[in-house]
C-alpha positions, 0 to 999 in steps of 0.5 A, spaced: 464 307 540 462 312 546 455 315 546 457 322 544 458 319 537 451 315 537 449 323 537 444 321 543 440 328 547 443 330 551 436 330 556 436 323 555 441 322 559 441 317 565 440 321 572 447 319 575 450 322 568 448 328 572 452 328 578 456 333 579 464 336 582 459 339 589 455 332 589 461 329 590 465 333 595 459 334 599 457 326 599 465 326 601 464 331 607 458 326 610 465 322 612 466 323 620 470 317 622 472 314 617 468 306 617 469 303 612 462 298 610 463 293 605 457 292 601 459 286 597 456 280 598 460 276 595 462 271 589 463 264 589 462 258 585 455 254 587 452 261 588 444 263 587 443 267 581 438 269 579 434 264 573 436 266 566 444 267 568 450 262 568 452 260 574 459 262 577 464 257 576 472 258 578 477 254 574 484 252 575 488 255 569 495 254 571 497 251 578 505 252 581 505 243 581 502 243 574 507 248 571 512 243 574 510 238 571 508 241 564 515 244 563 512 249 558 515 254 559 522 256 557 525 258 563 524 251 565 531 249 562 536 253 558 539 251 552 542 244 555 536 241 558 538 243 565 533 246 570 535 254 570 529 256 576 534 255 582 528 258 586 522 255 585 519 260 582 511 258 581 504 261 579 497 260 580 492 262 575 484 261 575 479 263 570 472 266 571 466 264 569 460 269 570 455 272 567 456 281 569 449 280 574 452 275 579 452 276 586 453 284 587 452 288 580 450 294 577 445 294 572 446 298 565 441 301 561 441 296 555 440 290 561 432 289 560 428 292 552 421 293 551 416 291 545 417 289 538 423 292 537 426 291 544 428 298 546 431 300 552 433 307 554 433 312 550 430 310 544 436 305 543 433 298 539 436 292 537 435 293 530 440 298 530 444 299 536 446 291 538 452 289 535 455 282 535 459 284 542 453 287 546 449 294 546 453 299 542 450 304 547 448 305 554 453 299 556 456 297 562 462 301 560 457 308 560 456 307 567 460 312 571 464 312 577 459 313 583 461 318 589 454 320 592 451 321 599 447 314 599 441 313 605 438 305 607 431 305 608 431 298 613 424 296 611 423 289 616 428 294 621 422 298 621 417 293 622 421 289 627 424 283 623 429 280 621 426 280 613 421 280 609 417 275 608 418 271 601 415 276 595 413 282 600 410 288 596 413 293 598 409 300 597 410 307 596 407 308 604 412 302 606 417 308 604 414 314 606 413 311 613 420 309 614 423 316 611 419 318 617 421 314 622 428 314 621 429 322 619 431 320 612 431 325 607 431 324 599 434 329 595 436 329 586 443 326 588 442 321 593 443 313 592 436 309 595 438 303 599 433 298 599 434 292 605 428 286 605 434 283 609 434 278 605 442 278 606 441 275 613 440 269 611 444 268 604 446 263 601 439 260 604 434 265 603 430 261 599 430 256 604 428 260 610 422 263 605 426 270 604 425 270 597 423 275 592 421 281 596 422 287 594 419 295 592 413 294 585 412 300 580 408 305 586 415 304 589 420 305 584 415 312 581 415 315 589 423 313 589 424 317 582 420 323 583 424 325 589 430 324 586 434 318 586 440 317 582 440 310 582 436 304 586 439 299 590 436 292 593 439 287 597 435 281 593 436 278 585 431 282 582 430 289 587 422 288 584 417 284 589 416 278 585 412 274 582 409 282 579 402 284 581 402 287 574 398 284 569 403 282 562 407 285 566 414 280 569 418 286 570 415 293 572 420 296 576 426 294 572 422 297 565 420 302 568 427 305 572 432 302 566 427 304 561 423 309 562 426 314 567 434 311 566 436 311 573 441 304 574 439 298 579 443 295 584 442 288 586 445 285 592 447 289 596 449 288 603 447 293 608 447 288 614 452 291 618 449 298 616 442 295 618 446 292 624 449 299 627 443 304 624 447 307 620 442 311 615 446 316 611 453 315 609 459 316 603 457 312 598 462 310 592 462 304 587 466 303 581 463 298 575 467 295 570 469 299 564 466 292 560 464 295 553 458 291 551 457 288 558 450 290 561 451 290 567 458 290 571 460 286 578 462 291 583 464 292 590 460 298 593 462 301 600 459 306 605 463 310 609 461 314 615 
C-alpha cells in the first residue's frame, strides 16, 4: 500500500517529501573534489544499542566445510553417487539479526506514537493504521532517497573538546553560536548534522562518561524553523538524556517525528568531517525500502 492511497493531505507531508530536482543538482553542485566521507558507524555483534532494541548478532547459515560435509545439495553427486563438483566450488552465507535502529539508521515517522490512541504523524494511529506487519503508513518504505546540501554543526569542536560531557543539553544558543562561528547557514532544504563527539570514543562512550548528550526541544524548534529537512545525531537517541522536560521521555523525537514530520538520523559519523573542518557538503543517503520497517539501517556519505 503507498501513502497515496491512505488519501493523506498533501500538507501533511513530511519536510524531505518536499525536496526537489533544483535541490538535488544544487546539493550536487557543492561537490569539488570529489572526497568522499563515510558516515556509517558500523555494525557488529556485540554493539551498543539503544535499550529497548535487540542487540545485533551474526549467524553462520551456511559455510563452504559444512556444505561439504552436509552433502544436501544435488550438485554434490550425480545420479551414480560420485561426486560431479570437480572444482570445489562453495559458499558462505550468515543471516542477520537486527532491529532497523542499529548502529547508523534512519528513523521513519511511525518510530515513536503519542497518547491513548498512539498517534504518530499525520493523525495515523494504531487502531487503524498497524497492521500485523508494521505501520501501514509513513513507514521506512515511505522514507525517500536523500540528496541534499548537508552542514555539521561541531559542537565540543566549537568549545574546544573533544566530546561533550555525559547528558550535555544542547540549547538553541549552543546553535546559534556555533552557526556563527563557522559562517553556516541554514536553509528549508538543508540536512543539520549534530556532533557531541560522542563517535570519538565509540564503542566506549559510556565508559569515558560520553554518554546521552544531545540537543532538547529548544533546540530541535530553532532547528525547524530555519528548515531542516532532517536532523542528524551521532549518539543513539540525538535528545540530551535523561529529558529536562517534566512526563516527558522523549520531547525532541515526539516533537520532530510527530509534530513537524522531519525524520531523525542517529549515529552518524562526522569524525573525519569534524577532524578536516568540513562544514558544507553533499549529502546522499538511501534507506531500506522495508514495508512496515520504522526505521532503516543506512550509510550516509558526504561529498565535498
Amino acid at each position: 500500500m503507498d501513502e497515496s492511497d491512505n488519501d493523506i493531505p498533501t500538507t501533511l507531508l513530511p519536510p524531505l517529501s518536499g525536496l526537489t530536482n533544483k535541490d538535488f543538482l544544487e546539493a550536487l553542485s557543492l561537490i569539488e573534489n570529489g572526497k568522499v566521507y563515510d558516515l556509517d558507524c558500523g555494525r557488529f555483534p556485540g554493539m551498543p544499542v539503544y535499550e529497548g532494541h535487540p542487540p545485533l548478532q551474526l549467524v553462520n547459515y551456511r559455510t563452504s566445510k559444512g556444505l561439504e560435509n552436509q552433502g544436501d545439495h544435488q550438485w554434490w553427486l550425480d545420479s551414480k553417487g560420485t561426486g560431479n563438483n570437480l572444482v570445489e566450488f562453495g559458499w558462505n552465507s550468515e543471516m542477520v539479526l537486527s532491529s532497523t535502529h542499529s548502529g547508523t539508521h534512519i528513523d521513519a515517522l511511525s518510530h515513536v506514537t503519542r497518547g491513548p490512541d498512539d498517534e504518530w504523524f499525520g493523525g495515523a494511529n494504531a487502531r487503524e493504521h498497524l497492521g500485523d506487519f508494521g505501520p501501514l503508513i509513513h513507514d521506512a518504505a515511505s522514507i525517500p532517497p536523500i540528496i541534499a546540501r548537508g552542514v555539521m554543526l561541531d559542537i565540543p569542536g566549537a568549545k574546544g573538546l573533544r566530546a561533550l560531557p555525559a547528558h550535555y543539553e544542547i540549547t538553541s544558543q549552543d546553535l546559534e553560536d556555533v552557526i556563527k562561528s563557522q559562517g553556516t547557514k541554514i536553509d528549508d532544504s538543508t540536512i543539520v548534522l549534530i556532533r557531541t563527539g560522542y563517535l570519538s570514543a565509540w564503542p566506549n562512550a559510556e565508559r569515558e562518561n560520553f554518554f546521552q548528550a544531545g540537543i532538547n526541544k529548544d533546540a530541535a524548534e530553532y532547528l525547524a524553523d530555519l528548515g531542516a529537512v532532517c536532523i542528524a545525531g551521532d549518539t543513539e537517541g540525538l535528545e540530551n538524556q535523561p529529558s529536562t522536560m517534566p512526563g516527558n521521555p522523549f520531547p525532541v523525537h515526539i516533537y520532530l517525528l510527530i509534530d513537524r514530520g522531519i525524520h531523525i538520523l542517529e549515529m552518524v559519523y562526522m569524525e573525519d568531517l569534524a577532524r578536516d573542518k568540513i562544514f558544507e557538503f553533499c549529502f546522499i543517503c538511501l534507506p531500506l525500502k522495508i514495508k512496515g520497517a520504522t526505521g532503516s539501517l543506512v550509510r550516509p556519505i558526504a561529498i565535498v
